[in-house]
Structures are given as C-alpha cells and as structure tokens.
N, C-alpha and C positions, 0 to 999 in steps of 0.2 A: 316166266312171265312176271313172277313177282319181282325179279330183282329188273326186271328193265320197271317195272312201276316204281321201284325203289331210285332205280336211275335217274330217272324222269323227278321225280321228287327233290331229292338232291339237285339235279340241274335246277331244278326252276328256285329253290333256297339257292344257290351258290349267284346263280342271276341276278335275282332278287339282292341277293346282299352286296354285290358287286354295283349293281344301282345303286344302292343305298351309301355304298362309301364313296361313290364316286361323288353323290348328290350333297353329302354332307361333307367332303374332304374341305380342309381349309383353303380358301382361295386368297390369291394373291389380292393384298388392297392397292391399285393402283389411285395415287393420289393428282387430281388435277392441279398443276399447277397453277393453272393459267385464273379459277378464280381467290385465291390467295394473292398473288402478282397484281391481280385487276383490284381488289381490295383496297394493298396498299398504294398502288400505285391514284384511288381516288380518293383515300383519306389524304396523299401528299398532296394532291390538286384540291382540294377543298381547304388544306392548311395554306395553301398558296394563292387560292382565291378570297381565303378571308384576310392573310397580310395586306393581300393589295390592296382589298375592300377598306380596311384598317387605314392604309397609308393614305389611301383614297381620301378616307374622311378627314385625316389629319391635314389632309395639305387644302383641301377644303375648306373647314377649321382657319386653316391659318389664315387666308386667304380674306374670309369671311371679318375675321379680327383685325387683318392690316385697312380690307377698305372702310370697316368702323373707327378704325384711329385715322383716317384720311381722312373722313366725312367727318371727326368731330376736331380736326385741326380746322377744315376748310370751315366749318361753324365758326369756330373760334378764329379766323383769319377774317374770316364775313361779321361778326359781331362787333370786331375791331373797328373796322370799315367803316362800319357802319354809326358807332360811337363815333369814330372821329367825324365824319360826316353831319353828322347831326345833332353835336354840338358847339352849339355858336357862340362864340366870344362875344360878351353885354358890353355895351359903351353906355354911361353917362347922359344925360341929356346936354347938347352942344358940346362934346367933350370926344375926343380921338385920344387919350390917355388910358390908359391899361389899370386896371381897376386890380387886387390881390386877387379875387377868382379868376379874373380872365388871365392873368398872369399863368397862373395853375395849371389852367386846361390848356393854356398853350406849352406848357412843358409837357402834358400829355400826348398833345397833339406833335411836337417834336419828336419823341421818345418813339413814338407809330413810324415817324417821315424816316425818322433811321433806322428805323426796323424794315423799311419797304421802299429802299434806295430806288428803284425801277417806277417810282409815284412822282406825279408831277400835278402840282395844287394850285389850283386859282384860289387866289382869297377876295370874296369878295367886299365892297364898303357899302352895309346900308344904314338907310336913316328913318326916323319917323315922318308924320308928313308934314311937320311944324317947320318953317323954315319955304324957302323960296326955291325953285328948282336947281339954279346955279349953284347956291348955299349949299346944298344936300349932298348935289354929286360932287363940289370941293369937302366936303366934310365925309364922304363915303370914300372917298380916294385917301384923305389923311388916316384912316381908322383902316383899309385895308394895307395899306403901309406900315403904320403902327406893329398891324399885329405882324407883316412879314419880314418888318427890322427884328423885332424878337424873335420867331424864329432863326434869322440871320445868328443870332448873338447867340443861340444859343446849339447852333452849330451846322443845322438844317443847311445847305446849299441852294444858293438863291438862284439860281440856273433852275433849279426846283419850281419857284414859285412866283406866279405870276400875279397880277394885281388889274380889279375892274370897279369901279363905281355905279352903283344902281340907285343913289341918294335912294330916292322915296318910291320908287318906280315898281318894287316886290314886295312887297311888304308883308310879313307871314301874317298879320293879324291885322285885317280893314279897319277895325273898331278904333273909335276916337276917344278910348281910356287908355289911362295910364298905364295899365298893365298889358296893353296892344304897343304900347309907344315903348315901351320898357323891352319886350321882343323884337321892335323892328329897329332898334339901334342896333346893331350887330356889325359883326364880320363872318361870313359866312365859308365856308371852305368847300368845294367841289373838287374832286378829282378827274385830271383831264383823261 
C-alpha cells in the first residue's frame, strides 16, 4: 500500500507539472492585422482630408483675392466715372471760349472717352441767369459745342457725343453771387 500511495503521489506531481507546462508553454502571438491596416489606412485618409482641406482653402484664398481686385478695379472704374461726370468745364462770363483749365479737364475727360469706347456723352450748355432766355440757350448751345469740337480734335469720335442747351434753366447754384454765376456757366457732361 505504500507504494500505490507513492504512486498516487507521483501521479498527481507528474499532473500537476504537466498543467503547469502546459499553462506556461510559450504561445503562439497571433498578430491582428487588421488594426495596423486600419491605422494606416486613417492616417492616409486624414493626410488626404487635410490636402483637400488645404486645397480647399487655397482656392478659396484665391477666389476671395480675385473678387477684391474686381471690386477695387470696379471702384476705380466707378471713381473714374464719376470724376468725369462731375467735373464741369467753367466758361467766362458771355464767353463759349475754352479757358487753359477747362482746356485740361477736357483732355482728361478725352483720355476716360478712350479708355471707355462703349460710352456715349451728352454735353451739356449751361449759363448763369444774366442774359434773356433766347441769349442763354444760343450761348449754352455755342459752349456745348465748344467743348465737343475739342474733344473732336483731340480724337474722341463725335458719333460719341451729342450736344443740348439748358441756357439758365438748371443751374447748380440759385444764388444771385458771383460765385453761383461762376458754377452755372459750364458744360456739363452726362452719360447716355
């Protein structure tokens, strides 16, 4: 009987150790591929979402920069505009003769007409209120002529420019001084 308890002994150490190697044998490391692949595969999608993001802004960017040089040509095409518009050629008192400034400004205002071939100008002829109504609209008629022979000559195409007399009849300043009378001698220029 001792040696079956010795038996028994032995069995249950050889079990026991049998467990034990089994429990601590080295095991195989099976490696998931799939998140290493998932990895890179969303570092390439996030590299590829920020290019776009990138390209995104650039063209944005650029966009943002063309319609601010459009808006400050179209400023500067409207400033133009509007200079030539609302400056008027001064006449003399009784006088349709071309003074050296209004000379000037109408080379200005030529230099604009050919820069903006597709423009077509009434010039108008006004006058102070001195003078009789007949007088005024023959002497607003000689003064819008005046200034659109000079233009003529100075290369403007008179198909461009048409001609109207308003003698006394608009007159930018009512007041009965001299510096009201000194404004409303003019030639005026509107665009049709």
């Amino acid at each position: 009987m001792k040696n079956r308890q010795w038996m028994n002994v032995v069995m249950v150490i050889l079990v026991a150790g049998l467990f034990l190697m089994v429990s601590c044998a080295k095991k195989p490391v099976v490696v998931d591929p799939g998140p290493i692949q998932n990895q890179s595969t969303i570092e390439a999608d996030e590299a590829k979402l920020k290019a776009e993001q990138m390209e995104a802004d650039r063209i944005k960017a650029q966009r943002l920069k063309e319609q601010l040089e459009k808006e400050k040509a179209l400023a500067m095409v409207q400033a133009a505009k509007d200079h030539f518009v609302n400056q008027d050629v001064l006449f003399e008192y009784d006088s349709s003769e071309l003074t050296s400034e209004a000379k000037l400004l109408l080379k200005e205002k030529a230099v604009w007409l050919q820069a903006n071939p597709g423009v077509s100008v009434t010039v108008e002829g006004h006058c102070d209120e001195r003078g009789t109504t007949d007088y005024n609209l023959a002497l607003g008629e000689r003064r819008a002529q005046t200034a659109k022979s000079y233009l003529v000559n100075l290369g403007v195409s008179g198909s461009r420019l048409s001609t109207i007399s308003f003698g006394e009849e608009k007159p930018v300043d009512a007041s009965a001084t001299e510096a009201a009378y000194r404004k409303n001698r003019r030639a005026h220029f509107s665009i049709n």
